[in-house]
PyMOL commands that place a pseudoatom at each C-alpha (Angstrom):
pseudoatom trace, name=CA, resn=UNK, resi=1, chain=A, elem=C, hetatm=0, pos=[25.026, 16.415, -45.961]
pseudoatom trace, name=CA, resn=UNK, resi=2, chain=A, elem=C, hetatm=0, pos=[24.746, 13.883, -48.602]
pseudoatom trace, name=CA, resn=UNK, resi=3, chain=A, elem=C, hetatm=0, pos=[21.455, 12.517, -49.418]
pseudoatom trace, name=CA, resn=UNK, resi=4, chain=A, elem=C, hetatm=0, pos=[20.955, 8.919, -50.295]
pseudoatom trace, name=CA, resn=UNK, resi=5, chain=A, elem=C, hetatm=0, pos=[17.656, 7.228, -52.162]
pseudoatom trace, name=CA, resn=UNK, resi=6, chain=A, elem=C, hetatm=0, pos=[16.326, 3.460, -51.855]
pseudoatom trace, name=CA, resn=UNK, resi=7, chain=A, elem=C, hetatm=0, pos=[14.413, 2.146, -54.030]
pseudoatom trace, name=CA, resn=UNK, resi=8, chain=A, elem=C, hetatm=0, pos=[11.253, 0.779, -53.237]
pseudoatom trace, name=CA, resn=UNK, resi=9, chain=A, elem=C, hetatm=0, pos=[8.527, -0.968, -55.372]
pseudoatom trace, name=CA, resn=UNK, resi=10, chain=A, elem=C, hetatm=0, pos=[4.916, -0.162, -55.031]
pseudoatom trace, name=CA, resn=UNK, resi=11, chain=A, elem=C, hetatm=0, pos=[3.711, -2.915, -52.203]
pseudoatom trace, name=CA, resn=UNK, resi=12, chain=A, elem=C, hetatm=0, pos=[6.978, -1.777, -50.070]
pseudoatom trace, name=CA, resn=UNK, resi=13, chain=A, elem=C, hetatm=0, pos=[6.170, 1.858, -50.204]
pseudoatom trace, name=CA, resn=UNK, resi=14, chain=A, elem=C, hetatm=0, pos=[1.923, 1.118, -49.529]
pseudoatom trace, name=CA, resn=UNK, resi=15, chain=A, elem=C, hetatm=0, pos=[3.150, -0.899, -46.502]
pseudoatom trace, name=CA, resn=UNK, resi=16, chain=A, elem=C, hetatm=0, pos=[5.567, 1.789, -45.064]
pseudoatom trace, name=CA, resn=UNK, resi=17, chain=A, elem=C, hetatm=0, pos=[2.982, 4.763, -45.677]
pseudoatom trace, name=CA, resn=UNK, resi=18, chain=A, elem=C, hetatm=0, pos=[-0.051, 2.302, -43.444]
pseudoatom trace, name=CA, resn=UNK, resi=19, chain=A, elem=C, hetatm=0, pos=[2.763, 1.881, -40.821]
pseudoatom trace, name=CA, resn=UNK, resi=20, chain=A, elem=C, hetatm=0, pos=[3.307, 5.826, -40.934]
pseudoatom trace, name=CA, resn=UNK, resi=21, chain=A, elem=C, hetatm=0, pos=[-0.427, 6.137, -40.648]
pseudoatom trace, name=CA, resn=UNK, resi=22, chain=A, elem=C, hetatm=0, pos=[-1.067, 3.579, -38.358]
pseudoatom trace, name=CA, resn=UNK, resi=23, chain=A, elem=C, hetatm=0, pos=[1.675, 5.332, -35.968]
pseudoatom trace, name=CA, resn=UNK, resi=24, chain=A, elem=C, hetatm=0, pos=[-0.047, 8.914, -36.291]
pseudoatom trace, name=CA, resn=UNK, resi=25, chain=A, elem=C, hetatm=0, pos=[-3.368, 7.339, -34.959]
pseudoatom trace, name=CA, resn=UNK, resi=26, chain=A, elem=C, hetatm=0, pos=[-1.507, 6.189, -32.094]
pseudoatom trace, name=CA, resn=UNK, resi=27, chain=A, elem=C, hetatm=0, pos=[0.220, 8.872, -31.089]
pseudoatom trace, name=CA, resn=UNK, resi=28, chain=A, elem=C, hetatm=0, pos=[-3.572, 10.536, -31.538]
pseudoatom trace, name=CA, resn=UNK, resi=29, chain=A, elem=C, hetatm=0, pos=[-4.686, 8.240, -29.064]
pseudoatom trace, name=CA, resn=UNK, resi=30, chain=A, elem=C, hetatm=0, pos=[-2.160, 8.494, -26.451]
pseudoatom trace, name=CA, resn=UNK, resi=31, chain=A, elem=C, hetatm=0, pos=[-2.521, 12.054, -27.010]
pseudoatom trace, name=CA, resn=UNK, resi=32, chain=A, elem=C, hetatm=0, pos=[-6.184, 12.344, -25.839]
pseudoatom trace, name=CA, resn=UNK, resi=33, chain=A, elem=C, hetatm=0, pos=[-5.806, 9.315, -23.365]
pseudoatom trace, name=CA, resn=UNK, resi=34, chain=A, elem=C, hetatm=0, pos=[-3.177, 11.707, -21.759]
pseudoatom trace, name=CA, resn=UNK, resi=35, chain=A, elem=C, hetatm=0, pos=[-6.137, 14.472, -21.579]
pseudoatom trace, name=CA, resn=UNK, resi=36, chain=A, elem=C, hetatm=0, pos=[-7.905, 12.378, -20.608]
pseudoatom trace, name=CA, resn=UNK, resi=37, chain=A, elem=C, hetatm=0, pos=[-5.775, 11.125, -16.927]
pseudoatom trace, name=CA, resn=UNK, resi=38, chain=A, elem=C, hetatm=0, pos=[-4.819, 15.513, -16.868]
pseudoatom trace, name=CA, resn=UNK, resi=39, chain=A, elem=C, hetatm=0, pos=[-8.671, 15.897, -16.347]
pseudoatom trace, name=CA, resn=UNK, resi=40, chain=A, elem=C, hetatm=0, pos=[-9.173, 12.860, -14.233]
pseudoatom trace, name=CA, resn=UNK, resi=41, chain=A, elem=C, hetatm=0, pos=[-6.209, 13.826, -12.096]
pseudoatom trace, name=CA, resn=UNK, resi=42, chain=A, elem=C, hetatm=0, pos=[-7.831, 17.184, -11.534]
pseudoatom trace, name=CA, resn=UNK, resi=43, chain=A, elem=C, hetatm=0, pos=[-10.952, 15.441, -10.789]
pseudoatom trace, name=CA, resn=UNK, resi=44, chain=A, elem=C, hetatm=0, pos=[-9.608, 13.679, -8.096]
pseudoatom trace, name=CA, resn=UNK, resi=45, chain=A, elem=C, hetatm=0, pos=[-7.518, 16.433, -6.199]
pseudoatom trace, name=CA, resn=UNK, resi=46, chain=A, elem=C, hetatm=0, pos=[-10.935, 18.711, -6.005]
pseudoatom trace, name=CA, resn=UNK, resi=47, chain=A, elem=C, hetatm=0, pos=[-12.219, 15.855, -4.383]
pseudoatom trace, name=CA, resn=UNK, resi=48, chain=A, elem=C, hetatm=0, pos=[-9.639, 14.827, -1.891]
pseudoatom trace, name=CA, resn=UNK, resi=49, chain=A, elem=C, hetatm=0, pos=[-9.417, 19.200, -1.119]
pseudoatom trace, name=CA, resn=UNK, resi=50, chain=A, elem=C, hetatm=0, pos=[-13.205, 18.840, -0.520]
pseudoatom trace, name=CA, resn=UNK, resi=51, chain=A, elem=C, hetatm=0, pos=[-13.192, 15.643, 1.424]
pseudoatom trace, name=CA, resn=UNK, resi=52, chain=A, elem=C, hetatm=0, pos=[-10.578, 16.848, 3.226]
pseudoatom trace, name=CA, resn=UNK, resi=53, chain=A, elem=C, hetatm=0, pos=[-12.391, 20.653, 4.188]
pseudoatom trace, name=CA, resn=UNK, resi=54, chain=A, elem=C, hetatm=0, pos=[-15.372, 18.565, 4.922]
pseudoatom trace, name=CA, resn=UNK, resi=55, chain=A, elem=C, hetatm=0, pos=[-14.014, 16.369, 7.191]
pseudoatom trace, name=CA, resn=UNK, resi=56, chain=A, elem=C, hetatm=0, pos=[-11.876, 19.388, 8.435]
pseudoatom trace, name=CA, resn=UNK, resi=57, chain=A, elem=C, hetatm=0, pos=[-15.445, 21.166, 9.761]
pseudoatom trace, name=CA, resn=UNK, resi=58, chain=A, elem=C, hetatm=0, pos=[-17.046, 18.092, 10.620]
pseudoatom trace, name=CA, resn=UNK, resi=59, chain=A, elem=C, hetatm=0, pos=[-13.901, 17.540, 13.263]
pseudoatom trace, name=CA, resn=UNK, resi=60, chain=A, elem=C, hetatm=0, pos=[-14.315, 21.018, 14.600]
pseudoatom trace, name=CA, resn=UNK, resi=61, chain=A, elem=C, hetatm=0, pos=[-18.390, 20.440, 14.883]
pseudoatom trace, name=CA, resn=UNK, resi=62, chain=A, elem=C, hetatm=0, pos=[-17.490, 16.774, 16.778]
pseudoatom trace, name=CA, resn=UNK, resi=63, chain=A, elem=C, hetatm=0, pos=[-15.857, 19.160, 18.877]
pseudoatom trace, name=CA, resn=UNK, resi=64, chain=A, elem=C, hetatm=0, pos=[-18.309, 21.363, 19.523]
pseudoatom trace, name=CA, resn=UNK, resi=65, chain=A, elem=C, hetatm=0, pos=[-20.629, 18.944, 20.446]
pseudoatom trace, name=CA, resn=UNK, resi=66, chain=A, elem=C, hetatm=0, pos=[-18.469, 17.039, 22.778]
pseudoatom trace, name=CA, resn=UNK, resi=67, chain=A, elem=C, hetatm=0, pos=[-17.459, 20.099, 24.526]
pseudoatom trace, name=CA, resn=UNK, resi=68, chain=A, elem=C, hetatm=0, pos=[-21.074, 20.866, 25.322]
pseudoatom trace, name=CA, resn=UNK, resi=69, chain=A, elem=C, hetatm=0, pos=[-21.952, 17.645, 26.733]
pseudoatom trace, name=CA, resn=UNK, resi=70, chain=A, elem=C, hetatm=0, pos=[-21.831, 17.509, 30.875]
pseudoatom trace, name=CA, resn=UNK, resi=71, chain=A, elem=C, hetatm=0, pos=[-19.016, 16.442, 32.344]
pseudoatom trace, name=CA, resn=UNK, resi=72, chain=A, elem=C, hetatm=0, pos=[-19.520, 12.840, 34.432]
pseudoatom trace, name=CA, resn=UNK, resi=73, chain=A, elem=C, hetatm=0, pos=[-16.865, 12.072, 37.436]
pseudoatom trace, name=CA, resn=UNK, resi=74, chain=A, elem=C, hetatm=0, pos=[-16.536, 8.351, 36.993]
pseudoatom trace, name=CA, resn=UNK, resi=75, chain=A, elem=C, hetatm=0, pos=[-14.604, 6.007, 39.458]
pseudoatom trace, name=CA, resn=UNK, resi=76, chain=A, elem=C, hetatm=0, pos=[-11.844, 4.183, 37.792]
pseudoatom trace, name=CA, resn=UNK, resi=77, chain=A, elem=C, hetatm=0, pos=[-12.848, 0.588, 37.855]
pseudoatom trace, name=CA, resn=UNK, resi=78, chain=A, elem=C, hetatm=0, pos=[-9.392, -1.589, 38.772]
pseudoatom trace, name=CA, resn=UNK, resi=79, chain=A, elem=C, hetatm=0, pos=[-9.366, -5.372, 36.571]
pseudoatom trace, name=CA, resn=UNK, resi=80, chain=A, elem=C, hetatm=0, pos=[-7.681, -8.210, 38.057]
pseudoatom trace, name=CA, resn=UNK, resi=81, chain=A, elem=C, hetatm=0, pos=[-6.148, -9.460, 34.901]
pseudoatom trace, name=CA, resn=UNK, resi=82, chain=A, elem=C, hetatm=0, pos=[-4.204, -12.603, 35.761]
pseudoatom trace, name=CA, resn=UNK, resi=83, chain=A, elem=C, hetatm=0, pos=[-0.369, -11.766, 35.874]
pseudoatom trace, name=CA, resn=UNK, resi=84, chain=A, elem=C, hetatm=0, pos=[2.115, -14.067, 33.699]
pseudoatom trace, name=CA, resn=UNK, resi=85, chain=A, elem=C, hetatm=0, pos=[5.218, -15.169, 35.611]
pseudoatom trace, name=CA, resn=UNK, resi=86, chain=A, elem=C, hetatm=0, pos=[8.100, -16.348, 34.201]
pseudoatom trace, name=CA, resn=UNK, resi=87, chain=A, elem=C, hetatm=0, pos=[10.147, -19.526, 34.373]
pseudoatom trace, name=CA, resn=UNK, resi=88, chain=A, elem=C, hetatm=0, pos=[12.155, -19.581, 36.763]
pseudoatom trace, name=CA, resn=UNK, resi=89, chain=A, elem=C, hetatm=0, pos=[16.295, -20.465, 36.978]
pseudoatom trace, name=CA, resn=UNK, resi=90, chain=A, elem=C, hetatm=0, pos=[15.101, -23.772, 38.296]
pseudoatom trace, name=CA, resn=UNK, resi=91, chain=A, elem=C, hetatm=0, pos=[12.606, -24.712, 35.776]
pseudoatom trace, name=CA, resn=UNK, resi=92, chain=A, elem=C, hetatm=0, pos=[14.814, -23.664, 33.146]
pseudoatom trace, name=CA, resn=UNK, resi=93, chain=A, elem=C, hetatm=0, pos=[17.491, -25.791, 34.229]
pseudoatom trace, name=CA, resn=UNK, resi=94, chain=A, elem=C, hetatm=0, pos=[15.626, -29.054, 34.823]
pseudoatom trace, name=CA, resn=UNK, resi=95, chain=A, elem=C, hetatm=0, pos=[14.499, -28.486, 31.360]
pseudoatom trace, name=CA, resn=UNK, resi=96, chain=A, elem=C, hetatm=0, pos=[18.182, -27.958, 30.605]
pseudoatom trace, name=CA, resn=UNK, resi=97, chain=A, elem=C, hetatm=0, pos=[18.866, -31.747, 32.456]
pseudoatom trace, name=CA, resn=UNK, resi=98, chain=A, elem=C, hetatm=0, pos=[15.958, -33.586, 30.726]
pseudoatom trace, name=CA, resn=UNK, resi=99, chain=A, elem=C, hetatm=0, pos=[17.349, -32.649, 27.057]
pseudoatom trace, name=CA, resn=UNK, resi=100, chain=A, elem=C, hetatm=0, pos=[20.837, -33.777, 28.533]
pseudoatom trace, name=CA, resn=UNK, resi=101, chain=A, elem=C, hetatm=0, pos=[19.723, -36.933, 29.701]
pseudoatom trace, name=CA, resn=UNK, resi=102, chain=A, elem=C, hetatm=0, pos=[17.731, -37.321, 26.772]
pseudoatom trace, name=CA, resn=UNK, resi=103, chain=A, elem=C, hetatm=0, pos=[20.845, -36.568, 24.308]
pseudoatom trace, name=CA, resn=UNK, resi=104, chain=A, elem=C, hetatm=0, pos=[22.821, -39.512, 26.542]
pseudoatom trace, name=CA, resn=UNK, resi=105, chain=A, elem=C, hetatm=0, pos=[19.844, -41.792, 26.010]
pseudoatom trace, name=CA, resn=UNK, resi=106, chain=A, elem=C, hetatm=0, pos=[20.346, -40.994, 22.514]
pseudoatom trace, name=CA, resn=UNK, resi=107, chain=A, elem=C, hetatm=0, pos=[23.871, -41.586, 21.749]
pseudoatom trace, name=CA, resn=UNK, resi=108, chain=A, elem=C, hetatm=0, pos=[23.998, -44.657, 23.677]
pseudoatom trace, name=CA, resn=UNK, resi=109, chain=A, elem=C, hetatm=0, pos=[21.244, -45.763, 21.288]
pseudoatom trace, name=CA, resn=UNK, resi=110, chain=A, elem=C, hetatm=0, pos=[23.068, -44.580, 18.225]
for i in range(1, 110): cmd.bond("trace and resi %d" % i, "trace and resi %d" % (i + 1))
show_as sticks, trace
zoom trace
């Protein structure tokens, strides 16, 4: 492999070693910001496992609880809720004859 040089002058080669620089601190950063959401991350699923067993125990006690309550023989109470009907063949067709005789109207207008 052949190796090539370019010359630089002395403002040119100051810049590119503060871009270098500037580019290692970054990586830095994303580096420990990565760390950083690894620990958070494993934060959050001990949490959600120890919501989740807690709400696991406090279902089964609910449970528990319920079960030991008496048991009450209620009557089942019947509502009257009012009953929709629908249109009807006839009232669908004299709706059907109104927009016909209004569509005549119309064009004799027009």
């Amino acid at each position: 492999m052949e190796t090539k040089h370019i010359k630089l002058n002395y403002d040119e080669a100051i810049f590119g070693k503060k871009q270098l620089l500037h580019s290692e601190v970054d990586i830095l950063n994303l580096l420990k910001r990565f760390k950083n959401y690894r620990l958070l991350r494993k934060k959050e699923n001990l949490t959600r496992n120890k919501l989740k067993s807690t709400l696991t125990s406090l279902r089964a006690k609910t449970s528990v609880l319920l079960g030991s309550f008496p048991k009450e023989e209620s009557e089942k109470i019947k509502i009257n809720r009012p009953k929709f009907r629908k249109i009807g063949q006839s009232k669908q067709n004299k709706i059907h004859e109104e927009l016909a005789e209004i569509q005549r109207k119309l064009e004799k207008l027009g």
